[in-house]
N, C-alpha and C positions, 0 to 999 in steps of 0.2 A: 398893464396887460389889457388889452380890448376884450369884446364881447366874446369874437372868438375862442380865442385864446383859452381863455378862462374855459368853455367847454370845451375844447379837444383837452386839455389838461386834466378836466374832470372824469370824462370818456377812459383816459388811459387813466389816471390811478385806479379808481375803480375796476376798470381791466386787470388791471397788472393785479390785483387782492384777490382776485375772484378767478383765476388764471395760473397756477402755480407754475406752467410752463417760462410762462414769459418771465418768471425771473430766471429763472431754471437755463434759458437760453441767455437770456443778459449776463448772469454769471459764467457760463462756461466763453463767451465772448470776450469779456474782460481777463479771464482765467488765463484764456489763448492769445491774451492781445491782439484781438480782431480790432478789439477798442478800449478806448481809456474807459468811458463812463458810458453810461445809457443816452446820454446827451447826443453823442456822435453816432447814433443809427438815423439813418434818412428814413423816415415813416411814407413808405409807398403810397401806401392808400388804408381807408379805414373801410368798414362793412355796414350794413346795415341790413335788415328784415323785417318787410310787413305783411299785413294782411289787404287784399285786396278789394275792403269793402268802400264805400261812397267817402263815410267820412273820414276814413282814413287810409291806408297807404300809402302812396309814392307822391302823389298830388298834394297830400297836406304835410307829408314829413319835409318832401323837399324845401317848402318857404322857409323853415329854417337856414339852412344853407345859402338859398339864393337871396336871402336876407344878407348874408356875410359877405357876397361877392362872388360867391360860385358861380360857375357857367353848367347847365346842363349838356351835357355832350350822347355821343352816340345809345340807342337803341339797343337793346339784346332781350330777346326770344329763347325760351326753354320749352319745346313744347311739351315733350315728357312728362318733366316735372311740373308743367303748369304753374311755370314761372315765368314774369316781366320786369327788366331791370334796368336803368339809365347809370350811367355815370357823370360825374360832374367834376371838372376844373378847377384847381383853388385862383383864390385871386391872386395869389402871391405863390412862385413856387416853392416857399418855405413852410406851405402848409401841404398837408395829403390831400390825395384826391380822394371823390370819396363815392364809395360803388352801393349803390340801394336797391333791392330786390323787392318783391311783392306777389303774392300767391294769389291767382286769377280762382277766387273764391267760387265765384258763379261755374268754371269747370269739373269743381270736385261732386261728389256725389251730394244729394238730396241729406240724406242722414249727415256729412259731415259740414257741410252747410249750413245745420241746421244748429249744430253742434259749436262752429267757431262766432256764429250770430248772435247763439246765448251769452255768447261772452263780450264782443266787439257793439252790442246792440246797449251795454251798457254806457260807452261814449255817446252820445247823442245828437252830439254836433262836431264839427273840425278842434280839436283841443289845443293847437296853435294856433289860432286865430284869439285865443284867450292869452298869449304869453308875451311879454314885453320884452319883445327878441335882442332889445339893445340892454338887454341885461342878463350877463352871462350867466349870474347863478342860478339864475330862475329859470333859463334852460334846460341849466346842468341838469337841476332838481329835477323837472319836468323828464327830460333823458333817461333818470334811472328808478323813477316812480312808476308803478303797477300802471295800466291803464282799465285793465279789469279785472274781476275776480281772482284769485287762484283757482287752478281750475281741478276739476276730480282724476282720480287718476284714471277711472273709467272713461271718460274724455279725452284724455291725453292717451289714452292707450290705442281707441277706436281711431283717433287722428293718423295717429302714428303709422297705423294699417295702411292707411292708405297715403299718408304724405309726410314724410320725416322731417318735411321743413314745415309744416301747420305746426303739426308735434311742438317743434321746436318752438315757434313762436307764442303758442298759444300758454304755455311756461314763461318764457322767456321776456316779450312783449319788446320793448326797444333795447335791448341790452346790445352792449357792441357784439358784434359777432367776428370779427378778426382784427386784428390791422395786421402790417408789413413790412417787411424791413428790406429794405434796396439791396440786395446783397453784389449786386455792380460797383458799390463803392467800397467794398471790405477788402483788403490787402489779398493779394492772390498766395495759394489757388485757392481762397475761398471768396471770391467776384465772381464763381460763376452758379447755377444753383447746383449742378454736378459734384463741383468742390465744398458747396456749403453742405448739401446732403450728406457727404461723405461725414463730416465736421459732425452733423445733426444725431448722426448712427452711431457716431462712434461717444457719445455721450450718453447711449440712451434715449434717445426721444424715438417714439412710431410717425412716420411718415405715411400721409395718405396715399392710397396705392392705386388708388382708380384713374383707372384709364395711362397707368405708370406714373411713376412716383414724381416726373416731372412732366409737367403739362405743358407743351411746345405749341404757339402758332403756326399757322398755315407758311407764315413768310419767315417764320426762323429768328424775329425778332422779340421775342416777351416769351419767356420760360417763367412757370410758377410751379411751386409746392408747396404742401404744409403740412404741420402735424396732423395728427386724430385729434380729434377733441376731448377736451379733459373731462370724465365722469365726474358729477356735484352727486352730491347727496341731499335729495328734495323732501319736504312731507307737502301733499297734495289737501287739496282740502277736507278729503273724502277721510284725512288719517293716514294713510298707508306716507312711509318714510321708501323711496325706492333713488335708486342712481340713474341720472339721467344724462344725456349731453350737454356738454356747456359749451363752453367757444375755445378757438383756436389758433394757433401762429401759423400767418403766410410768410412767404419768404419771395420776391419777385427779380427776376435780372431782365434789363431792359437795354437790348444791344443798342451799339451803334448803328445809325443809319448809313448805307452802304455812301451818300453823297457826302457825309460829315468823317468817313474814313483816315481823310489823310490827315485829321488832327492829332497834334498830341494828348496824352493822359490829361494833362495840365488844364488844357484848351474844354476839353468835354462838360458842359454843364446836361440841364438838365433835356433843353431843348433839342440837343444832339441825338436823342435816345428815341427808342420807339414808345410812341403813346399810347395812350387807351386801353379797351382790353380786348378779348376775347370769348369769344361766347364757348368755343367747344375747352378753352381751359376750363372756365369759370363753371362751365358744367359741371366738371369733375370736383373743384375746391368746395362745391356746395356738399357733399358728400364725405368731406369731413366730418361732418355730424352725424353721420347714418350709421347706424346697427352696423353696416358691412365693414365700413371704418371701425367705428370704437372698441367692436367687440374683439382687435388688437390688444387692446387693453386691460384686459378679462384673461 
């Protein structure tokens, strides 16, 4: 097992413990004979969330990755949420691709600034420029290790007010925040996410509903959903024990492109499909985390 390896491995156990959905859906998959084992899900893409201060966000999380072989790829713009995010390419298409957001800190107000500083101001320098990338577990480790405080809940509360993804992070720190399961490759009618949704409801699970429950591109090629996010149960430094959001299952279909049409089933890998993302989906999937989502839940 390579460097990689070993952390996308690490990434998902960890996920899957802390996540009770995702077995939740692996079992009712296997239940249904979607699939034999967990093995046979194509993991679309994986998540990620930072903060958008100097030494850290998007600029120092990525060396990881572009370390492995990754390609950084297109650009996306949230202005609302005062979010920026790239996506990246595996080197191999037998790994996920992998989507990384980051909160344009200098946007939010004065007070919550001032607020996510007290905490982020604790790293001091780039903290992967200290890690010895060709060693997976030292990544892993590094992947699900604090990077500062726990923070108070008065903190986390005032974030929250005004940005559900600071909120999130400033809890949460590098914790995966989704991965995805290809559901184009699942026996029909659940290849499409219409058919898997249907599959997802009739089990139980809350589906994110913003902006409707399946987020289509402009050109009709990349459909995305997912659940709500799972409420943890946190204690904050401050004392107080409260339920917070955790992370989530996306679910992705990625049609064929209309020139790769006349192939067979057989013939279709991964290149035939549409790539990349979408910014006005990706809007809506961040929102899986948010009060408007979770409180499904409740």
């Amino acid at each position: 097992m390579n460097a990689l390896e070993t952390v996308l491995n690490g990434l998902m156990q960890r996920y899957q413990s802390r996540v009770p959905d995702v077995e939740k859906v692996l079992e009712a998959m296997v239940q249904e004979k979607l699939i034999s084992s967990a093995a046979d899900i194509e993991n679309d893409h994986i998540a990620f969330r930072t903060m958008g201060v100097p030494q850290l966000g998007m600029k120092s999380f990525e060396k990881i990755f572009l370390h492995y072989g990754y390609e950084r790829r297109e650009a996306y713009h949230f202005a609302h949420k005062k979010l920026d995010a790239f996506w990246y390419s595996p080197p191999n298409p037998k790994y996920p691709r992998i989507f990384v957001s980051e909160l344009r800190v200098q946007d939010l107000s004065l007070e919550a600034q001032k607020i996510i500083t007290s905490y982020t101001n604790e790293v001091p320098n780039d903290p992967v420029d200290n890690l010895d990338l060709d060693n997976g577990l030292e990544v892993d480790q590094f992947l699900h290790s604090p990077l500062w405080k726990l923070p108070t809940f008065e903190d986390y509360a005032t974030l929250q007010a005004e940005s559900e993804y600071a909120a999130w992070v400033i809890y949460n720190r590098y914790y995966l925040n989704h991965f995805t399961v290809s559901v184009h490759n699942l026996p029909a009618p659940h290849n499409t996410c219409a058919g898997f949704n249907e599959f997802l409801k009739a089990h139980g699970f809350k589906l994110n509903n913003a902006g409707g429950e399946i987020k289509k591109s402009p050109d009709g090629y990349l459909l995305q959903s997912s659940t709500v996010a799972e409420m943890i149960d946190v204690t904050f430094s401050s004392g107080e024990t409260k339920r917070i959001s955790g992370s989530y299952v996306e679910f992705a279909e990625r049609r064929v492109l209309a020139q790769f049409s006349h192939l067979e089933p057989s013939q279709i890998k991964r290149e035939h499909r549409r790539e990349g993302f979408e910014a006005g989906n990706a809007d809506k999937i961040f929102e899986s985390t948010f009060t408007t989502q979770t409180n499904q839940r409740t």
